[in-house]
VMD Tcl script that builds the backbone (N, CA, C; Angstrom):
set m [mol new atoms 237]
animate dup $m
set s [atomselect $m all]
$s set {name element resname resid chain x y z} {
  {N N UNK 1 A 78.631 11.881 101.293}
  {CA C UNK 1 A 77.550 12.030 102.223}
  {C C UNK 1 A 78.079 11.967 103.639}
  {N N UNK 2 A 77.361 12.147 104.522}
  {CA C UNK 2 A 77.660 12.486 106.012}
  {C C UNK 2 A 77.674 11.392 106.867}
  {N N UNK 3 A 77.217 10.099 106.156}
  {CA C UNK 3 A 77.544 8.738 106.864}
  {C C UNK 3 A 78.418 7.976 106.888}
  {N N UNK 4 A 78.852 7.810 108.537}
  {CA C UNK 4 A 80.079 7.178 108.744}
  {C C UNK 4 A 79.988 6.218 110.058}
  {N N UNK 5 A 80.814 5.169 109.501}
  {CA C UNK 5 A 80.185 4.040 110.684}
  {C C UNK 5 A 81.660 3.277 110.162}
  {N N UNK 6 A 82.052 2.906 111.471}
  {CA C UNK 6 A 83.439 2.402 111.607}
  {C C UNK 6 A 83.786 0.811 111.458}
  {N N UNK 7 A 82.549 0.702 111.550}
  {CA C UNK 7 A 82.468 -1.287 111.369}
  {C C UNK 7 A 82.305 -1.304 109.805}
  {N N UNK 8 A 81.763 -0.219 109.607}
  {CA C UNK 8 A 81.184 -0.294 107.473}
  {C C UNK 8 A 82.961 -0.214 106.872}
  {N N UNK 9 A 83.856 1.051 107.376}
  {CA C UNK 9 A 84.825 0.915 107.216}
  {C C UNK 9 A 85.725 -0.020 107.236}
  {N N UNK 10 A 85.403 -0.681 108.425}
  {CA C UNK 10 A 86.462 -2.066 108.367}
  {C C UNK 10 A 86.324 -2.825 107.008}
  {N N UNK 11 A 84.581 -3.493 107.307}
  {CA C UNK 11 A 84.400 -4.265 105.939}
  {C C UNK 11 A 84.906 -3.860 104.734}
  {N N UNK 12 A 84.696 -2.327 104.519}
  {CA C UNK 12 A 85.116 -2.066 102.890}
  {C C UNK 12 A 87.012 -2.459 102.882}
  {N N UNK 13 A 87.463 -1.867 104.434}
  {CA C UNK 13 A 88.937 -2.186 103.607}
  {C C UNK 13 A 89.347 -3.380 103.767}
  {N N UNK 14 A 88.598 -4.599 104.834}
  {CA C UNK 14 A 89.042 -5.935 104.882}
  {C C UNK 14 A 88.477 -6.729 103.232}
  {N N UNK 15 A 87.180 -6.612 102.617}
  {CA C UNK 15 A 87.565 -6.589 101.243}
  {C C UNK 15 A 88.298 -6.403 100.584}
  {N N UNK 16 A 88.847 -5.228 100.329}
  {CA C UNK 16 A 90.069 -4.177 99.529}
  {C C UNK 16 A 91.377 -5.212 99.902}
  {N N UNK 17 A 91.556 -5.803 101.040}
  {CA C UNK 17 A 92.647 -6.885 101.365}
  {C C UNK 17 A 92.267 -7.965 100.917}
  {N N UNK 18 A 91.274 -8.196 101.050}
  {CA C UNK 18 A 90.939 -9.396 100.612}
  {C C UNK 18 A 91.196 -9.917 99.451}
  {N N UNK 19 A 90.534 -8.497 98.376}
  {CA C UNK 19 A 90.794 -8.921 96.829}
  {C C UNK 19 A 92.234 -8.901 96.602}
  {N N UNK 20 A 93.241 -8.200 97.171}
  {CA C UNK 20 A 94.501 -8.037 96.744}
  {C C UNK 20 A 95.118 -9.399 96.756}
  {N N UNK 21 A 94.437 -9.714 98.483}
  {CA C UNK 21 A 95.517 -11.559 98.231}
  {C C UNK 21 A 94.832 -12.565 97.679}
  {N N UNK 22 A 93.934 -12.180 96.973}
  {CA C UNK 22 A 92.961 -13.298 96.254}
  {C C UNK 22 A 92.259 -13.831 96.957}
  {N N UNK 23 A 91.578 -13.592 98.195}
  {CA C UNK 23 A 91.215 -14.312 99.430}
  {C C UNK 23 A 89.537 -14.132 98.554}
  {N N UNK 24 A 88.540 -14.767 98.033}
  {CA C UNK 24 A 87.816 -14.560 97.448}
  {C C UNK 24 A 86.569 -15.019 98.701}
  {N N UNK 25 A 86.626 -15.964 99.299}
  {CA C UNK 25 A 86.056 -16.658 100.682}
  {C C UNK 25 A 85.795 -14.894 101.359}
  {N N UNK 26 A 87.274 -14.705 102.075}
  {CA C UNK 26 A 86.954 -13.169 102.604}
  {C C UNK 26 A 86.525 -12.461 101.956}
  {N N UNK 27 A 86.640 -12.278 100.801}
  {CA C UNK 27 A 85.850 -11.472 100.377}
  {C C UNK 27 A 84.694 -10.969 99.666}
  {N N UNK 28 A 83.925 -12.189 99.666}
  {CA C UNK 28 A 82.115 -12.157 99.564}
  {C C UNK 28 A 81.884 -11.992 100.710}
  {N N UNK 29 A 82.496 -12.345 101.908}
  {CA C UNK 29 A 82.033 -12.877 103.162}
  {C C UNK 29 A 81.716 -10.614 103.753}
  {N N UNK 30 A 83.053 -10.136 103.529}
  {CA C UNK 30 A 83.057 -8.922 103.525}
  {C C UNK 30 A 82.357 -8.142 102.388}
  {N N UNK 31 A 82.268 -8.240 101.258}
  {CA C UNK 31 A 81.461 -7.228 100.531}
  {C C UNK 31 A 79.673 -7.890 101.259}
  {N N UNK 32 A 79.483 -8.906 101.492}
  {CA C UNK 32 A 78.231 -9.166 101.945}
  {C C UNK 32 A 77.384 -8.228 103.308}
  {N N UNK 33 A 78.563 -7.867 104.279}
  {CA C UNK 33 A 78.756 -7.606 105.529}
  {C C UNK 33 A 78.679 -6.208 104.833}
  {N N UNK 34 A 79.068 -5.277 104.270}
  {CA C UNK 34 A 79.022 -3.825 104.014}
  {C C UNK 34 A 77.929 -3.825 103.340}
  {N N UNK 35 A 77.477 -4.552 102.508}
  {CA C UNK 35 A 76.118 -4.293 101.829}
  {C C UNK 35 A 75.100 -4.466 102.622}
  {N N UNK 36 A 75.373 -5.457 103.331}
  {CA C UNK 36 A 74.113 -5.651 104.544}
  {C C UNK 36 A 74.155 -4.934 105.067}
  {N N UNK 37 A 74.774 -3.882 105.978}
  {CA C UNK 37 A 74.402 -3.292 106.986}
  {C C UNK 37 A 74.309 -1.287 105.931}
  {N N UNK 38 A 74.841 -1.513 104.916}
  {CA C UNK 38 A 74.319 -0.567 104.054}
  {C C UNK 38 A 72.651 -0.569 104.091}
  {N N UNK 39 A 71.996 -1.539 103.413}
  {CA C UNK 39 A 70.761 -1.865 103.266}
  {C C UNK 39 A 69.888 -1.618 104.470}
  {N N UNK 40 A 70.474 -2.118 106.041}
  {CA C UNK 40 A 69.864 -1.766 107.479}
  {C C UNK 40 A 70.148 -0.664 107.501}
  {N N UNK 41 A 71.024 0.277 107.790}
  {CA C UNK 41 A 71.669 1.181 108.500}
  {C C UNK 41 A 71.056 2.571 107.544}
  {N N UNK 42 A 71.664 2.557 105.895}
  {CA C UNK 42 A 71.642 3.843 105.291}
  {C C UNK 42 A 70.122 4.284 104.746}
  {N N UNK 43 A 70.033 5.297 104.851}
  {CA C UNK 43 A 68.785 5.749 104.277}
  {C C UNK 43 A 68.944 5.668 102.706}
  {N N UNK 44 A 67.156 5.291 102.577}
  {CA C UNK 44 A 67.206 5.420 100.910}
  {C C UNK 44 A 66.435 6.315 100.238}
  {N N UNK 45 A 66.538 6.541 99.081}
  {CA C UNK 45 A 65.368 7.756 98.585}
  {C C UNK 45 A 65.106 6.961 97.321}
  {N N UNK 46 A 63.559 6.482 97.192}
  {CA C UNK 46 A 62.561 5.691 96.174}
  {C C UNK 46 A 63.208 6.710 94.753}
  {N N UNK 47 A 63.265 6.075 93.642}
  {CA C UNK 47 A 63.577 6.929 92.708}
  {C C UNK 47 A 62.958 6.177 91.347}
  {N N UNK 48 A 61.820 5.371 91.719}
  {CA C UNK 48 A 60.689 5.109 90.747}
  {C C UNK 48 A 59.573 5.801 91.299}
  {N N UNK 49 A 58.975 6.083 90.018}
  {CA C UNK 49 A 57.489 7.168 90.373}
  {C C UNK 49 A 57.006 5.945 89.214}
  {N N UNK 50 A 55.866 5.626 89.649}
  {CA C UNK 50 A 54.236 4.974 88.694}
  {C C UNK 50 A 54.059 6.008 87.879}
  {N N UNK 51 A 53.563 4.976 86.586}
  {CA C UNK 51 A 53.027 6.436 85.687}
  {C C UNK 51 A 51.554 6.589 86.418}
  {N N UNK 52 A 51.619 7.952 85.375}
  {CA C UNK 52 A 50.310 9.325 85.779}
  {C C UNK 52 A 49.227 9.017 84.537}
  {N N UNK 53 A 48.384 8.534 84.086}
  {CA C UNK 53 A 47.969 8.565 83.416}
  {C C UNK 53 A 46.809 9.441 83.578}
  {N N UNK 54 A 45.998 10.318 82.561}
  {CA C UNK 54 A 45.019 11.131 82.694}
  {C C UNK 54 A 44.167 10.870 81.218}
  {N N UNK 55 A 42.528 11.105 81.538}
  {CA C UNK 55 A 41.921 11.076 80.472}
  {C C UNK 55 A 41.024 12.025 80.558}
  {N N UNK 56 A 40.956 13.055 79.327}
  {CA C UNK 56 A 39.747 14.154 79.600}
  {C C UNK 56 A 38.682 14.280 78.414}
  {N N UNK 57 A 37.632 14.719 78.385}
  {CA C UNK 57 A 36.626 14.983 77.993}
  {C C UNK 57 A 37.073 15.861 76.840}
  {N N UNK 58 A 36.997 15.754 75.508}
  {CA C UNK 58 A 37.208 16.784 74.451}
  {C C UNK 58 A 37.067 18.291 74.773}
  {N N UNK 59 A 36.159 18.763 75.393}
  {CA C UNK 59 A 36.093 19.969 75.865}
  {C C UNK 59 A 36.232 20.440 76.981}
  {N N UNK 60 A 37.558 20.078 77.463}
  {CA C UNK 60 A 37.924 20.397 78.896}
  {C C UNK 60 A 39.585 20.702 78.296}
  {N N UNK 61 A 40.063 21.966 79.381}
  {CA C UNK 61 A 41.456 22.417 78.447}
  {C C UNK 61 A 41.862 22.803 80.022}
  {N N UNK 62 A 43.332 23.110 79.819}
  {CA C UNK 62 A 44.072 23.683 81.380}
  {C C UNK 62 A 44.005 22.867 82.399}
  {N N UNK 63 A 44.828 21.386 81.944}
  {CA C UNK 63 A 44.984 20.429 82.900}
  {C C UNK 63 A 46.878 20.516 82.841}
  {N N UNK 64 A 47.629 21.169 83.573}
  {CA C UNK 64 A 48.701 20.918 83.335}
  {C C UNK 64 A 49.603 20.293 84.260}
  {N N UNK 65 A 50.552 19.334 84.106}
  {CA C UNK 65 A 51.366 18.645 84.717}
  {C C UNK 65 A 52.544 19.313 85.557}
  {N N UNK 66 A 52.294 18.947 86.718}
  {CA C UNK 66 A 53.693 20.139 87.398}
  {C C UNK 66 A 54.905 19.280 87.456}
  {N N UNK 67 A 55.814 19.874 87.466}
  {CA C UNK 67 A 57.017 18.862 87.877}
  {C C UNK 67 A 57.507 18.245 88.905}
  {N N UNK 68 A 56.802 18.260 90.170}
  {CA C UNK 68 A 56.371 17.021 90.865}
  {C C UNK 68 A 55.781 15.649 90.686}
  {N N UNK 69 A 55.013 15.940 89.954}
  {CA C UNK 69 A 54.100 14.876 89.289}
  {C C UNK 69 A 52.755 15.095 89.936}
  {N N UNK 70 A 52.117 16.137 90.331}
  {CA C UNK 70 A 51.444 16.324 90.485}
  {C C UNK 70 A 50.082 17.238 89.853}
  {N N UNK 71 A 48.880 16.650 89.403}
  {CA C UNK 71 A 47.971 17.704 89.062}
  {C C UNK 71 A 47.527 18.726 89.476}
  {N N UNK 72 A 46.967 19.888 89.176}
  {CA C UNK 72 A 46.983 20.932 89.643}
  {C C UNK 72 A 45.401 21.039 88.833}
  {N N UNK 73 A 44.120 20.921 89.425}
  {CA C UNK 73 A 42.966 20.796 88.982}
  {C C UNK 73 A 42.334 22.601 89.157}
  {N N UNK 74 A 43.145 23.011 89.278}
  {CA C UNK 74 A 42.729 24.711 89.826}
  {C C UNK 74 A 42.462 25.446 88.644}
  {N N UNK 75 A 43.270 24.857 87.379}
  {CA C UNK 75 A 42.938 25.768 86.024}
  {C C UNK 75 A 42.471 25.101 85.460}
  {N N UNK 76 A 41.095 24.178 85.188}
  {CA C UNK 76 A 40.859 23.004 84.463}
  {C C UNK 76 A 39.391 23.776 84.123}
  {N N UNK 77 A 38.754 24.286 83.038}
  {CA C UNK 77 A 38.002 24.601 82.422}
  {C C UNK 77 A 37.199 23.716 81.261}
  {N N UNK 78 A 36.015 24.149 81.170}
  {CA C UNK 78 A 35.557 23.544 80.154}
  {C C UNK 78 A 34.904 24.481 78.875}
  {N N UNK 79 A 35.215 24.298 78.017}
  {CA C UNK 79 A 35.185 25.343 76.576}
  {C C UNK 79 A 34.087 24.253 76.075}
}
mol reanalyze $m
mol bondsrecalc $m
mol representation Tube
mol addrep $m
């Protein structure tokens, strides 16, 4: 992705040192510091949807589900 931030860099490789010399102190202290400012800084995209539940009338047909998750009440007939 296209995000780049030079302080995020430090943290990831002062970790990456960290774990090598066993410095475990530095390095929660640093994976904490990249995740945090991950969490402020990076954008997120929601990737739970609620279910859709629908209930129809026995004689009602042409309710179909789009792949948005959205209804589409435009072909919904009743036979």
């Amino acid at each position: 992705m296209s995000y780049q931030d030079k302080e995020m860099d430090a943290l990831i490789d002062a970790a990456r040192k960290a774990a090598a010399e066993g410095d475990s102190a530095g390095y929660d202290k640093n994976v904490r510091g990249f995740i945090g400012k991950a969490f402020d800084e990076v954008p997120r995209i929601p990737l739970f949807q609620p279910y859709l539940n629908v209930a129809m009338q026995k004689n009602l047909f042409g309710l179909p589900l789009l792949v948005p998750r959205q209804l589409d009440y435009r072909t919904l007939a009743k036979g």
